[in-house]
Kinemage of the C-alpha trace (Angstrom):
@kinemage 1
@onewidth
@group {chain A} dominant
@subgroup {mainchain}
@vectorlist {calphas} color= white
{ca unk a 1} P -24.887 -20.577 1.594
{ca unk a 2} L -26.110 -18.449 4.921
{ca unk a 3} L -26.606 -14.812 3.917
{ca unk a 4} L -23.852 -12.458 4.579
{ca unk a 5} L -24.612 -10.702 7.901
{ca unk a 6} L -22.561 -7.556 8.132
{ca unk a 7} L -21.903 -4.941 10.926
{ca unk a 8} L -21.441 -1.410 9.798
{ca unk a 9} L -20.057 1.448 11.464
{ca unk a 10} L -20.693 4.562 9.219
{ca unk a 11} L -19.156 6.865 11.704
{ca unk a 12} L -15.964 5.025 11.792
{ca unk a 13} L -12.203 7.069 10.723
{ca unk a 14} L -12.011 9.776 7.659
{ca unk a 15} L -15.516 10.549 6.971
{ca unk a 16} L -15.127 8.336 3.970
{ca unk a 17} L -17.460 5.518 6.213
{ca unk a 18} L -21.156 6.335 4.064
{ca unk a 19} L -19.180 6.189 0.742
{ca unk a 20} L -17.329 2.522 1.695
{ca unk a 21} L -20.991 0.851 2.540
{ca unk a 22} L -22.712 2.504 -0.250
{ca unk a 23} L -20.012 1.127 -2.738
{ca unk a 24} L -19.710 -2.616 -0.568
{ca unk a 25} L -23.827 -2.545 -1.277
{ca unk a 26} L -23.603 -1.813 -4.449
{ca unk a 27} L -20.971 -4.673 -4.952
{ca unk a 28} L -23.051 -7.075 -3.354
{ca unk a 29} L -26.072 -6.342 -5.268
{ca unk a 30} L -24.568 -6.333 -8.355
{ca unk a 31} L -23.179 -9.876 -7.772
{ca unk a 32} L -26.269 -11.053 -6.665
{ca unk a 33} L -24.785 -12.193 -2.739
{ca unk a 34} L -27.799 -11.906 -0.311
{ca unk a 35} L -27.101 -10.306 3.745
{ca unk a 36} L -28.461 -8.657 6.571
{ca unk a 37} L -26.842 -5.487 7.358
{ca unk a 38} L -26.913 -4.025 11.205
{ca unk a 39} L -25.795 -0.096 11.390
{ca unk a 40} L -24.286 0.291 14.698
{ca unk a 41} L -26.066 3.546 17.164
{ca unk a 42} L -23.869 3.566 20.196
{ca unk a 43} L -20.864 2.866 21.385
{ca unk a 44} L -19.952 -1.056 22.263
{ca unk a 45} L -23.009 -1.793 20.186
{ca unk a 46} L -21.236 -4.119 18.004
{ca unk a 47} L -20.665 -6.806 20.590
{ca unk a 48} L -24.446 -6.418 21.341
{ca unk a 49} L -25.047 -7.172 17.347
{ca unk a 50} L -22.220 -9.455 17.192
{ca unk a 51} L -23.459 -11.845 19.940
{ca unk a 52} L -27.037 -11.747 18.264
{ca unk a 53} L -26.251 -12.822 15.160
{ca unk a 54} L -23.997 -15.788 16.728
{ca unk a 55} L -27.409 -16.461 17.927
{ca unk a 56} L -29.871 -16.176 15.124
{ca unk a 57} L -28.352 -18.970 13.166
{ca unk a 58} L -28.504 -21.714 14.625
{ca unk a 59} L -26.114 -24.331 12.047
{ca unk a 60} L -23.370 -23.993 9.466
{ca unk a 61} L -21.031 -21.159 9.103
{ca unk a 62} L -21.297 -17.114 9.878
{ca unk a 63} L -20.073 -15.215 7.208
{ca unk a 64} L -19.707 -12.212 9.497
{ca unk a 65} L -18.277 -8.825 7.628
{ca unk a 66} L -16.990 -6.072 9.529
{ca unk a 67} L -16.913 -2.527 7.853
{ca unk a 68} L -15.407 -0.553 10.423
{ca unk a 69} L -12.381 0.912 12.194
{ca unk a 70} L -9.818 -1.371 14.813
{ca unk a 71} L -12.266 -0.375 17.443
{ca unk a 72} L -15.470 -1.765 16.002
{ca unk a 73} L -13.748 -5.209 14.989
{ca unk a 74} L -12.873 -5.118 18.066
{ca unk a 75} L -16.331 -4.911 20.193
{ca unk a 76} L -17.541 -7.793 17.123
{ca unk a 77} L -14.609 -10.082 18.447
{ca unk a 78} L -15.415 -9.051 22.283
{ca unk a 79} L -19.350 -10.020 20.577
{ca unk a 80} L -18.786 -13.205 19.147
{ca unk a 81} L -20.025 -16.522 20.692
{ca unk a 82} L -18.786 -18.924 18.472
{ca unk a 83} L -15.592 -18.649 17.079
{ca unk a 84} L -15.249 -22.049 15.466
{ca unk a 85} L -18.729 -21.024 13.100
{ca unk a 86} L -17.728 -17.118 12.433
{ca unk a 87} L -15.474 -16.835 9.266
{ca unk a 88} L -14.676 -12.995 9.211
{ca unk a 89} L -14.047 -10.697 6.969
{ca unk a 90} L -13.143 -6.719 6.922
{ca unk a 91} L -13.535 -3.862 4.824
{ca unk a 92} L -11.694 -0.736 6.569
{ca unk a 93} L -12.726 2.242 7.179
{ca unk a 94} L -10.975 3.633 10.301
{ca unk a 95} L -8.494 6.099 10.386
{ca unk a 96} L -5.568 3.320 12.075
{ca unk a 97} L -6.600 -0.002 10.158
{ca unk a 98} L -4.251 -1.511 12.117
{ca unk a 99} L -5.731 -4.756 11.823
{ca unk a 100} L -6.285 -4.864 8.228
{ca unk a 101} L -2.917 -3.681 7.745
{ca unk a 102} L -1.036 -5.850 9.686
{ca unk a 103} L -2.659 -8.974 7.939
{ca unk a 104} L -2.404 -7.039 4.851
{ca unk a 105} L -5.675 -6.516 3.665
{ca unk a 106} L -6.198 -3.901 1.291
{ca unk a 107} L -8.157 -0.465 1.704
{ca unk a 108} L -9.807 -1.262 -1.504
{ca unk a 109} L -13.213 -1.942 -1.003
{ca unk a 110} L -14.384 -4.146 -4.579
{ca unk a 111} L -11.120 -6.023 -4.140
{ca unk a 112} L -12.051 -6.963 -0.384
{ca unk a 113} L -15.279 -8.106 -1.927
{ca unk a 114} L -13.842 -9.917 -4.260
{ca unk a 115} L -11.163 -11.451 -1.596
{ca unk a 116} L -13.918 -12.210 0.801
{ca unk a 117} L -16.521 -13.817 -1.588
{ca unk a 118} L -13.645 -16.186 -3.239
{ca unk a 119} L -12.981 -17.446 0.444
{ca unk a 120} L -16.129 -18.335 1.178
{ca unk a 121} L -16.199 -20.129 -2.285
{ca unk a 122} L -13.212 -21.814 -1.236
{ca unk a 123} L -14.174 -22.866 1.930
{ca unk a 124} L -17.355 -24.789 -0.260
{ca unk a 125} L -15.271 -26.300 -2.254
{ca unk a 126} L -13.648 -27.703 0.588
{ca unk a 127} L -10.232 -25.988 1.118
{ca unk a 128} L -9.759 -24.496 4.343
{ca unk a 129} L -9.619 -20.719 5.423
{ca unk a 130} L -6.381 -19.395 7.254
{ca unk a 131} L -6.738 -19.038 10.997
{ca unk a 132} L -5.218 -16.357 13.315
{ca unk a 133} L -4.279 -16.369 17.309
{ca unk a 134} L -6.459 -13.995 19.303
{ca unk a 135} L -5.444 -12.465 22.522
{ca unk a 136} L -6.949 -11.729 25.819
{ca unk a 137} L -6.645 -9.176 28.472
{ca unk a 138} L -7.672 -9.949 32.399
{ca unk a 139} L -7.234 -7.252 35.411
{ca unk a 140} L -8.197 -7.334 39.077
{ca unk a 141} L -11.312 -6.412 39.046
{ca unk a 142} L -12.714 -7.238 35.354
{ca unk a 143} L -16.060 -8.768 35.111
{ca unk a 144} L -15.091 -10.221 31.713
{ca unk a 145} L -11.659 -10.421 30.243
{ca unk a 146} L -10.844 -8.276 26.985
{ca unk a 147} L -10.060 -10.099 23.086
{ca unk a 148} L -8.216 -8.752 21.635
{ca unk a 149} L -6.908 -8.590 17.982
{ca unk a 150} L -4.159 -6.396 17.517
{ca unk a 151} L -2.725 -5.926 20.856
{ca unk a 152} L -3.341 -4.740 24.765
{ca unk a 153} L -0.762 -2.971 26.880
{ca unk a 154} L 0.303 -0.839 29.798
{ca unk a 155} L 1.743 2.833 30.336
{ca unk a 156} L 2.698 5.367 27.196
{ca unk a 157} L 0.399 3.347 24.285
{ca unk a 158} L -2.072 2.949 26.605
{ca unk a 159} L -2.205 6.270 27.799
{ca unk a 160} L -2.190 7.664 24.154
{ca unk a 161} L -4.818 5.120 23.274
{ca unk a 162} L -7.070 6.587 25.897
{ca unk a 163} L -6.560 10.217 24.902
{ca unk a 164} L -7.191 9.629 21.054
{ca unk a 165} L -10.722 8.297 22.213
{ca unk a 166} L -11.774 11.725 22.560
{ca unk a 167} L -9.190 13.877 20.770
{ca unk a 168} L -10.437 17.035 18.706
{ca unk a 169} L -7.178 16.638 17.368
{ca unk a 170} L -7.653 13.654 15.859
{ca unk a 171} L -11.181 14.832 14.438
{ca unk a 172} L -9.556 17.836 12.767
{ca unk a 173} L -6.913 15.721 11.456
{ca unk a 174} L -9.404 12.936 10.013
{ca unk a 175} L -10.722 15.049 7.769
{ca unk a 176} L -6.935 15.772 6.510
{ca unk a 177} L -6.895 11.752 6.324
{ca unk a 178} L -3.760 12.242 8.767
{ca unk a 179} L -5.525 11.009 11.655
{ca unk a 180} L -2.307 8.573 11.800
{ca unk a 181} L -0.510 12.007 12.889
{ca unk a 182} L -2.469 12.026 16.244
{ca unk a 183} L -0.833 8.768 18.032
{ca unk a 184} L 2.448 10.339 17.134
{ca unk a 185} L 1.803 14.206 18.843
{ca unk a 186} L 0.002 12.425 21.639
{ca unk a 187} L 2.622 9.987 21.831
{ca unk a 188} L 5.245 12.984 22.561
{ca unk a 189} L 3.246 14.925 24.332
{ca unk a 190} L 2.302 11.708 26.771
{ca unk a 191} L 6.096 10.923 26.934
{ca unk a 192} L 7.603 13.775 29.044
{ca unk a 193} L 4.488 14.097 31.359
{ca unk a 194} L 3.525 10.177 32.372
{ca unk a 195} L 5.335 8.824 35.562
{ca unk a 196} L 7.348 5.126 34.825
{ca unk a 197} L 6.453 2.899 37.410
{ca unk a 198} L 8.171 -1.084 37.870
{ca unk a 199} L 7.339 -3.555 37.150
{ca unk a 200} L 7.561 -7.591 37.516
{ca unk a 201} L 6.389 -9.816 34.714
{ca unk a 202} L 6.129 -13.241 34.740
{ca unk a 203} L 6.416 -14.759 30.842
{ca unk a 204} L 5.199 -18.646 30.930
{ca unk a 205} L 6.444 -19.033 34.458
{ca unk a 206} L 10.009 -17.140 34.152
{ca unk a 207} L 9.893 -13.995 36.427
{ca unk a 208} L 11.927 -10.699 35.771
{ca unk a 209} L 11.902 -7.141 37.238
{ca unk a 210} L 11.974 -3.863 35.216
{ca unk a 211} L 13.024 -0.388 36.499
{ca unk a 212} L 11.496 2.538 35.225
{ca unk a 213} L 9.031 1.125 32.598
{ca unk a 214} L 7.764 3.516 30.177
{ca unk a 215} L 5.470 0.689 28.131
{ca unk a 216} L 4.963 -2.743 28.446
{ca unk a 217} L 2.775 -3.466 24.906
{ca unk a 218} L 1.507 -7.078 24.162
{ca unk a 219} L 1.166 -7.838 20.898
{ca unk a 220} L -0.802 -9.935 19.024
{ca unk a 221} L 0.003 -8.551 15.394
{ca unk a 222} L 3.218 -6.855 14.803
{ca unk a 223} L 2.359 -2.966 14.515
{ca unk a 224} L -0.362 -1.217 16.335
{ca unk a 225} L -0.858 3.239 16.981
{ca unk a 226} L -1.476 3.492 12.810
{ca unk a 227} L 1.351 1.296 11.754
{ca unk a 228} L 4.260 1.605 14.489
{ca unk a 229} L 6.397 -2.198 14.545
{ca unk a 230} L 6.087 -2.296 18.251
{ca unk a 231} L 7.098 -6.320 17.836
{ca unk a 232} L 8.324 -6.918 14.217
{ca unk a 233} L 8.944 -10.579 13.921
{ca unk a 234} L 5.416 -10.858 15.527
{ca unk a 235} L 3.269 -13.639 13.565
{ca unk a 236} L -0.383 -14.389 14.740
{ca unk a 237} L -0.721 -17.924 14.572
{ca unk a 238} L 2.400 -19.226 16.569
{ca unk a 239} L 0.032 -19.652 19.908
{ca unk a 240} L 2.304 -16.324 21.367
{ca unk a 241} L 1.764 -13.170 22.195
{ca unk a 242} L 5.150 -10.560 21.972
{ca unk a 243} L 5.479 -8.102 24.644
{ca unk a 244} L 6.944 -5.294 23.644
{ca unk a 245} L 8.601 -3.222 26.220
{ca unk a 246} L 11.052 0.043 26.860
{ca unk a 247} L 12.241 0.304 30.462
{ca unk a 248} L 15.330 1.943 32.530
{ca unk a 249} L 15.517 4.984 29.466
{ca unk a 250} L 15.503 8.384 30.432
{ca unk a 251} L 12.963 10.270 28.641
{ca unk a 252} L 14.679 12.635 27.037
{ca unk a 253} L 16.707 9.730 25.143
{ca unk a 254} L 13.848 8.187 24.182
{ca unk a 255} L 12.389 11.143 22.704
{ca unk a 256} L 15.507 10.475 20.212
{ca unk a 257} L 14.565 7.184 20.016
{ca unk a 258} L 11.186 6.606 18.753
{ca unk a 259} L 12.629 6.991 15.324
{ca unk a 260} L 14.269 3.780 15.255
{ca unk a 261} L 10.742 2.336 16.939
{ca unk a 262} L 8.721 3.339 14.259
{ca unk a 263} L 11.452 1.918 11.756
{ca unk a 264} L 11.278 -1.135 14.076
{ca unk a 265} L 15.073 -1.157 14.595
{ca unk a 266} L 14.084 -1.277 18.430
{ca unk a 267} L 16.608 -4.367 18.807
{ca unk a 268} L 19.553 -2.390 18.107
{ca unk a 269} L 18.635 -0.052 21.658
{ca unk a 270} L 19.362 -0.986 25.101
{ca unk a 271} L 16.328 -0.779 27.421
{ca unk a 272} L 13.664 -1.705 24.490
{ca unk a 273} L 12.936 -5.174 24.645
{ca unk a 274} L 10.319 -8.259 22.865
{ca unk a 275} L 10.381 -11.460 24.498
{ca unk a 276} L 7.167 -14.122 22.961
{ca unk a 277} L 4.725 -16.139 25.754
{ca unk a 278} L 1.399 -17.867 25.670
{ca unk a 279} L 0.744 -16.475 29.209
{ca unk a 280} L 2.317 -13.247 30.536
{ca unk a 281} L 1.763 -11.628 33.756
{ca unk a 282} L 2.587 -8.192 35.346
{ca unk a 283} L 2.441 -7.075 38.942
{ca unk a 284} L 2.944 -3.231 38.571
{ca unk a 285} L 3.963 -0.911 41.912
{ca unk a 286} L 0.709 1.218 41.227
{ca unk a 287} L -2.230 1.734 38.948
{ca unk a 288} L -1.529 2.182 35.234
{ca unk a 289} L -3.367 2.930 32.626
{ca unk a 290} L -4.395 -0.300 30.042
{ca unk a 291} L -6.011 -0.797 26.838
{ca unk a 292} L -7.245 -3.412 24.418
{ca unk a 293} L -7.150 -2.555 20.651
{ca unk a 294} L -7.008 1.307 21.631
{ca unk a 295} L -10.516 0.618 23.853
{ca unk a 296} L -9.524 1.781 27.480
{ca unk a 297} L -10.034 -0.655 30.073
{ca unk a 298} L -9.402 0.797 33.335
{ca unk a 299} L -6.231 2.089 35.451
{ca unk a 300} L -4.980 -1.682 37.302
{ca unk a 301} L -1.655 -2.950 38.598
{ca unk a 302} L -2.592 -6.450 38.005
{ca unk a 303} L -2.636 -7.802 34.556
{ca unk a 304} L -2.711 -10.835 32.676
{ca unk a 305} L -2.404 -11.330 28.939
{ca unk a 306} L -3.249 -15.080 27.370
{ca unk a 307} L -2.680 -16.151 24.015
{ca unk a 308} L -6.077 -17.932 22.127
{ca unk a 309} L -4.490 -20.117 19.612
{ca unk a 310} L -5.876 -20.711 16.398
{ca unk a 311} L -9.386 -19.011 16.957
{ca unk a 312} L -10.398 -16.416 14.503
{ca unk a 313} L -11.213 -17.814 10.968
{ca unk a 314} L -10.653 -15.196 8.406
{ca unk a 315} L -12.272 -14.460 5.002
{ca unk a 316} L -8.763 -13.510 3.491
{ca unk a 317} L -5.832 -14.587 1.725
{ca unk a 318} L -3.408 -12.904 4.266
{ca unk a 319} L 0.524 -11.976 3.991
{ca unk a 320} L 3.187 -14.967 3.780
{ca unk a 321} L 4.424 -14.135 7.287
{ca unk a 322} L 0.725 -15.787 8.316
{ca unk a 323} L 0.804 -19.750 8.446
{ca unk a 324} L -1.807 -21.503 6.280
{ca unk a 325} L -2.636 -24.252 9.084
């Protein structure tokens, strides 16, 4: 078996980063499982380290381990060269987890382990791993489109995204382990001072318009912002993204309404909306702010989202909503 390589991020969510990779080395050298561990320095460092290790091997699988937050797994998938040789695994440490979450992989670091290192048994033994859908972001403008694992979007999550990059807030509340709380007071906050703008989006070649559009959110898993159902019969490995969307609202009524959001009872309201596409694309009346996995990408009025089916191999035994294909 190739060694483990694994890309750590010790400054990642709560604080409680050092203890997780002190306890996941511990694991792995009680058990006797060899790796290479890389300690990321700087920011987008992981897709530097990512893309390296792709490299360094030149045959047979990558047992690739992520211990991180959402936005390190996210530079490793932005790193990766070849997805049909990386089999990946996570052990969480951010403050969100939104991608361990959503594919319900537990916060407990020996049981990852445990999860992870019975995988890759399984996979030599000859039983395959469960694969997930991966999405991907393009603007005008982009030298390289985005991946994306959890989801990318336009307008209020976007624009709360971008602020809880640098929030003090979220800081002080980290070491509260509420950072959670932080999408939700910048996501009120945001609400009453962001303009709507309109929009036209195209969803595998079927065009509509939207008035006053507070969010358009596509989604590649079904909760993002530290847990919030933004598309709730969302699966990631049906070859479609869900975008999520709240338009023609006035603000003040859906200040009222982010309860039933959160509860993902967004159906039942009149303006919310989740319609499913491989390929979406929105023309926006100005310049709006976008992200990838909470990573800000720039302020564009172009955008298109595209659905890569089947690509990420995982080193779990995910929730029943996931397909074993």
């Amino acid at each position: 078996m190739n060694k483990i390589q694994i890309i750590v991020n010790n400054g990642a969510g709560t604080g409680s980063a050092v203890a997780v990779w002190k306890e996941t080395k511990e694991y792995l050298q009680e058990n006797g499982i060899s790796y290479n561990a890389y300690l990321t320095r700087y920011e987008k460092h992981a897709v530097k380290l990512a893309g390296q290790i792709c490299g360094k091997i030149p045959e047979g699988p990558i047992y690739l381990l992520v211990v991180g937050g959402d936005g390190t797994i996210n530079e490793v998938l932005n790193g990766i060269t070849d997805f049909d040789r990386v089999r990946l695994g996570v052990i969480p440490t951010g403050s969100g987890n939104d991608f361990a979450r959503n594919l319900g992989i537990l916060r407990d670091t020996r049981e990852d382990l445990r999860e992870i290192t019975a995988c890759i048994d399984q996979e030599q033994n000859g039983e395959k791993l469960q694969r997930i859908d991966l999405g991907k972001v393009s603007w005008e403008g982009c030298e390289k489109p985005r991946i994306f694992g959890i989801s990318a979007g336009a307008g209020l999550d976007a624009i709360v995204c971008k602020k809880a990059l640098h929030s003090k807030l979220k800081k002080i509340l980290n070491r509260f382990h509420l950072g959670k709380l932080t999408y939700l007071m910048l996501t009120v906050q945001t609400l009453f001072s962001m303009r709507t703008f309109q929009a036209n989006v195209t969803i595998d070649g079927e065009t509509e318009s939207y008035e006053n559009m507070i969010f358009a959110a596509a989604m590649n898993l079904r909760a993002e912002g530290g847990g919030v159902p933004m598309a709730p019969e969302s699966v990631p490995d049906d070859g479609k993204i869900s975008l999520s969307s709240a338009s023609g609202i006035p603000k003040w009524k859906t200040f009222f309404l982010l309860p039933l959001l959160a509860m993902g009872k967004q159906g039942r309201i009149r303006g919310f909306d989740v319609k499913d596409g491989s390929e979406i694309v929105m023309e926006l009346d100005q310049p709006v702010v976008l992200h990838a996995d909470g990573e800000y990408c720039g302020d564009v009025q172009h955008i298109c989202f595209h659905c890569m089916k089947n690509t990420l191999w995982l080193l779990h035994r995910c929730t029943e909503k996931i397909i074993v294909r």
